[in-house]
Phi, psi and omega in degrees: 000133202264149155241117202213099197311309206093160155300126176191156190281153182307140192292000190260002198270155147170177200322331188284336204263150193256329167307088197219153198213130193263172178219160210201083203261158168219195184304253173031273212215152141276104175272132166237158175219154180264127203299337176302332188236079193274003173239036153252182191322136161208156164269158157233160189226149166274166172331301197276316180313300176269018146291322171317293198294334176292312195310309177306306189280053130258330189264354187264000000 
């Protein structure tokens, strides 16, 4: 099954803040970018990686 999310901001995000950073989760991969420049530059990370990483930033 292909999974593909779409772009959408981050849950730490909002209106007030101009530092917002989007997410893109798909089969693949998790792509982020900065919502100021959706047509500039973004990374990817796998899957399992970035699960790695919400667990570490959940604990602190």
């Amino acid at each position: 099954m292909s999974v593909d999310t779409g772009w959408f901001k981050s849950g730490y995000s909002s209106s007030a803040t101009e530092g917002c950073v989007e997410v893109r989760i798909t089969s693949d991969s998790v792509l982020v970018r900065d919502s100021k420049h959706r047509l500039g530059p973004h990374f990817s990370v796998a899957n399992a990686s970035w699960r790695t990483f919400l667990t570490m930033a959940g604990n602190r």
